[in-house]
Rosetta silent file (secondary structure, phi, psi, omega in degrees, C-alpha in Angstrom):
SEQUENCE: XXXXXXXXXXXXXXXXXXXXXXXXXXXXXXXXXXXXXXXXXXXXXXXXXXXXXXXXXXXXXXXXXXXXXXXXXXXXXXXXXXXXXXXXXXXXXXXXXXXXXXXXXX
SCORE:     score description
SCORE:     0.000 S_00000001
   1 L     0.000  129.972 -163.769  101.077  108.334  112.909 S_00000001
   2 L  -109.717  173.166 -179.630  101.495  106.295  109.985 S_00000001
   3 L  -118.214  174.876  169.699  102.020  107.904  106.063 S_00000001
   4 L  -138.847  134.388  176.637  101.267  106.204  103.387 S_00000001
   5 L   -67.082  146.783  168.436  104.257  105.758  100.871 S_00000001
   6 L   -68.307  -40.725 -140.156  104.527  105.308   96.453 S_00000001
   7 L  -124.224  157.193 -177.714  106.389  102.416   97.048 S_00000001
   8 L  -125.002  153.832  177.901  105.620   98.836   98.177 S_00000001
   9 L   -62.097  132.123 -173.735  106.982   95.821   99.298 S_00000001
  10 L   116.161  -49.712 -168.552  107.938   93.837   96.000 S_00000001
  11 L   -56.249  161.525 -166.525  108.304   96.536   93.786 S_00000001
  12 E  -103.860  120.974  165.773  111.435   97.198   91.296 S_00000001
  13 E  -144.772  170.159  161.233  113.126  100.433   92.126 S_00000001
  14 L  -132.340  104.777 -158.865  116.498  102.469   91.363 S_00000001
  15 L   -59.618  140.882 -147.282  118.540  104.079   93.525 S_00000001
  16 L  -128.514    7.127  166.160  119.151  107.278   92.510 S_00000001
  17 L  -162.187  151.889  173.196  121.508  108.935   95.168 S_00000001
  18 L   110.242  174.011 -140.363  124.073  107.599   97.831 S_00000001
  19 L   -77.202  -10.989  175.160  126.832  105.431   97.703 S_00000001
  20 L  -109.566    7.399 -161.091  125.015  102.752   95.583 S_00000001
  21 L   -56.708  152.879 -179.366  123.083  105.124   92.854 S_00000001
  22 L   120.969  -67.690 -140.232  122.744  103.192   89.647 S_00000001
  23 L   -59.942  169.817  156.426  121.920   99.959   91.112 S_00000001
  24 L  -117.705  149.887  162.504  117.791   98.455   90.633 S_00000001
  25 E  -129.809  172.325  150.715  116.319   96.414   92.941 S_00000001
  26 E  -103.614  167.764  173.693  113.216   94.915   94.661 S_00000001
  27 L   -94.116  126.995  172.471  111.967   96.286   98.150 S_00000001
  28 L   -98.697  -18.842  147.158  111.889   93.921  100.849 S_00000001
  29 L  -117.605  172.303 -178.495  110.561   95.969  103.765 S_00000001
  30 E  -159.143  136.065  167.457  109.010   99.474  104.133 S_00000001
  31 E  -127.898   84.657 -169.622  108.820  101.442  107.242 S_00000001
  32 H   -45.208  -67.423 -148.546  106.529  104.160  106.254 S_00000001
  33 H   -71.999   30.850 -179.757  106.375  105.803  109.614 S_00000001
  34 H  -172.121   30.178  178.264  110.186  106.602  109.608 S_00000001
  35 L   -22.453   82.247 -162.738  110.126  106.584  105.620 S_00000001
  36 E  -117.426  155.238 -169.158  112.778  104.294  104.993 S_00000001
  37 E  -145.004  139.159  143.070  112.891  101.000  102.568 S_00000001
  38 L  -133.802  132.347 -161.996  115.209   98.362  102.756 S_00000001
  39 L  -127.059  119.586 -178.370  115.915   97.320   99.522 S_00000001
  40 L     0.001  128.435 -159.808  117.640   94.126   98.242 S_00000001
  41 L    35.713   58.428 -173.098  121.701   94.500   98.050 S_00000001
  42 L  -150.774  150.458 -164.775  121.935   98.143   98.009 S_00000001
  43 L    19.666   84.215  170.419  123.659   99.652  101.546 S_00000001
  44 E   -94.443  139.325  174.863  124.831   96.469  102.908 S_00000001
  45 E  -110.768 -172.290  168.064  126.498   96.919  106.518 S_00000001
  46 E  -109.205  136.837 -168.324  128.026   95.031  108.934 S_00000001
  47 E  -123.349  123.275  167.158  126.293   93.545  112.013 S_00000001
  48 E   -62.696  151.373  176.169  128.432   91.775  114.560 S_00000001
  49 L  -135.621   89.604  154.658  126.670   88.800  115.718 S_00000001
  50 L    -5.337  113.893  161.869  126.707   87.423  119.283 S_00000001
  51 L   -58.670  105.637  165.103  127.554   83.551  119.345 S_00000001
  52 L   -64.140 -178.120  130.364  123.766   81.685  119.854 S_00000001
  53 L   -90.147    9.222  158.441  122.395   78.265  120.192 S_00000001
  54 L   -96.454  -27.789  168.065  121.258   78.682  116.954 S_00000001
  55 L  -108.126   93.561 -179.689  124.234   80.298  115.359 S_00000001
  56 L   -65.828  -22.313  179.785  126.765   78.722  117.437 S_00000001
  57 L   -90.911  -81.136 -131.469  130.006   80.620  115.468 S_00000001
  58 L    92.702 -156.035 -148.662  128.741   84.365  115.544 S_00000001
  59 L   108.252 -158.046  175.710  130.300   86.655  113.645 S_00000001
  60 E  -102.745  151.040  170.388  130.557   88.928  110.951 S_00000001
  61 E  -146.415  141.105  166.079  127.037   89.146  108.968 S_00000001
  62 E   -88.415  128.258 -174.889  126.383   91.651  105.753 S_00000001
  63 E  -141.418  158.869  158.898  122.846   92.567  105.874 S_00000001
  64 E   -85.339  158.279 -173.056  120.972   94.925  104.098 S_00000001
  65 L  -101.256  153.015  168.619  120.663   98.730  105.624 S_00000001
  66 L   -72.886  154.162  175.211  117.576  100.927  105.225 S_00000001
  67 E  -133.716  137.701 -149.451  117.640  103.601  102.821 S_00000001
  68 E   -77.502  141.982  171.389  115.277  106.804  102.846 S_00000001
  69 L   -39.230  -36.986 -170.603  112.224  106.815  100.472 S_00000001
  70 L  -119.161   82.190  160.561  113.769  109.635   98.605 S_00000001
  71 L  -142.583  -13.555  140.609  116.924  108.286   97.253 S_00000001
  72 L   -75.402  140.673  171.902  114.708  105.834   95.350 S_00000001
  73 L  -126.042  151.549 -169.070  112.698  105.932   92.422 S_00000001
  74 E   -86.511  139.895  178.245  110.111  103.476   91.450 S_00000001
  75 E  -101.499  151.448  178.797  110.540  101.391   88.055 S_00000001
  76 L   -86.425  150.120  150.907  107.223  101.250   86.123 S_00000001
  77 L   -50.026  -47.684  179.957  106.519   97.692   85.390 S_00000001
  78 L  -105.094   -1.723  154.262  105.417   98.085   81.762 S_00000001
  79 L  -103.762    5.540  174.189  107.589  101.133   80.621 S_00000001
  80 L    26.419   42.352  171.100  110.924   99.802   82.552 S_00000001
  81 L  -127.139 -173.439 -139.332  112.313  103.495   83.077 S_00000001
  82 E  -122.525  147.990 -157.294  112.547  105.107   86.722 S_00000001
  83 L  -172.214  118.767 -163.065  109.399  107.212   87.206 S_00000001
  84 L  -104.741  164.575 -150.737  107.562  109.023   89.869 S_00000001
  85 E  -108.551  126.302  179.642  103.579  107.996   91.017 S_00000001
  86 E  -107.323 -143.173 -172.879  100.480  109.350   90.910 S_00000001
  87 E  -150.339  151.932  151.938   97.138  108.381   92.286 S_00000001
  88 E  -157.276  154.511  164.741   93.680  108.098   90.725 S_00000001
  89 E   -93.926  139.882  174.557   90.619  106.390   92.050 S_00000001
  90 E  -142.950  125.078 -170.991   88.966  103.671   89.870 S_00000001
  91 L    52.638   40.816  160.669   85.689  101.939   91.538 S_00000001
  92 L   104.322  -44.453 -148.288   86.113  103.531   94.669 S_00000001
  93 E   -96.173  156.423  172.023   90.083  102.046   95.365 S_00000001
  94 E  -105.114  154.271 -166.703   92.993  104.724   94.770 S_00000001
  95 E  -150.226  135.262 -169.231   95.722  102.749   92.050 S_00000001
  96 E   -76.675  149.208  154.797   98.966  103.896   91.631 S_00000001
  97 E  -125.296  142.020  163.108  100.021  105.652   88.098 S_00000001
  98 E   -54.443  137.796 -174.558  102.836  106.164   85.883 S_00000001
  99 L   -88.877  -37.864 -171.494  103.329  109.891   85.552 S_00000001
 100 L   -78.914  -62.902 -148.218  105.609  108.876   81.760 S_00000001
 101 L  -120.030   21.860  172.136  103.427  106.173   80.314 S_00000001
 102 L    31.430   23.687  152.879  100.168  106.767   82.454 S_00000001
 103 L  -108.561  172.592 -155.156   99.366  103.461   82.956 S_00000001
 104 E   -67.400  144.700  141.634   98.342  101.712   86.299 S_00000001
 105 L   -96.774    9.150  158.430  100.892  100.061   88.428 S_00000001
 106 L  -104.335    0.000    0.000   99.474   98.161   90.197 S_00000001
């Protein structure tokens, strides 16, 4: 069963609890159906990595970790503060809105 999430791949957000709160980012994946993000430098882990024939060394690798939808907040594009999302329909399509500065984000 899939949900469907405020946030999108691309988008500017700022984490707003957990061991990284503070930082902004963009989102590089979204796994709605386990509503989780992982979003660019923020809970990087460690992954051991099995010597390949493409990666021939192995190692250590830092990657980013997912982080739960609600430890983020979405930055508005045109009001740059941290801001939670409504919905309205315009011609039929639903378009995301700022709830502070009521204009569309997408």
């Amino acid at each position: 069963m899939s949900k469907s999430l405020m946030i999108r791949k691309g988008d500017r957000v700022k984490v707003i609890a957990g061991k990284d709160k503070g930082k902004e980012s963009r989102v590089l994946r979204v796994y709605p159906h386990r509503e989780r993000l992982v979003v660019e430098h923020v809970n990087m882990i460690k992954k051991h990595q099995r010597a390949t024939q493409k990666q021939p060394k192995g190692g250590i690798l830092e990657i980013e970790g997912t982080i739960h939808v609600s430890n983020v907040m979405l930055l508005c594009p045109s009001c740059a503060q941290p801001t939670r999302v409504g919905r309205k329909r315009e011609d039929g399509a639903r378009v995301r809105v700022c709830k502070q500065c009521g204009k569309d984000i997408d």
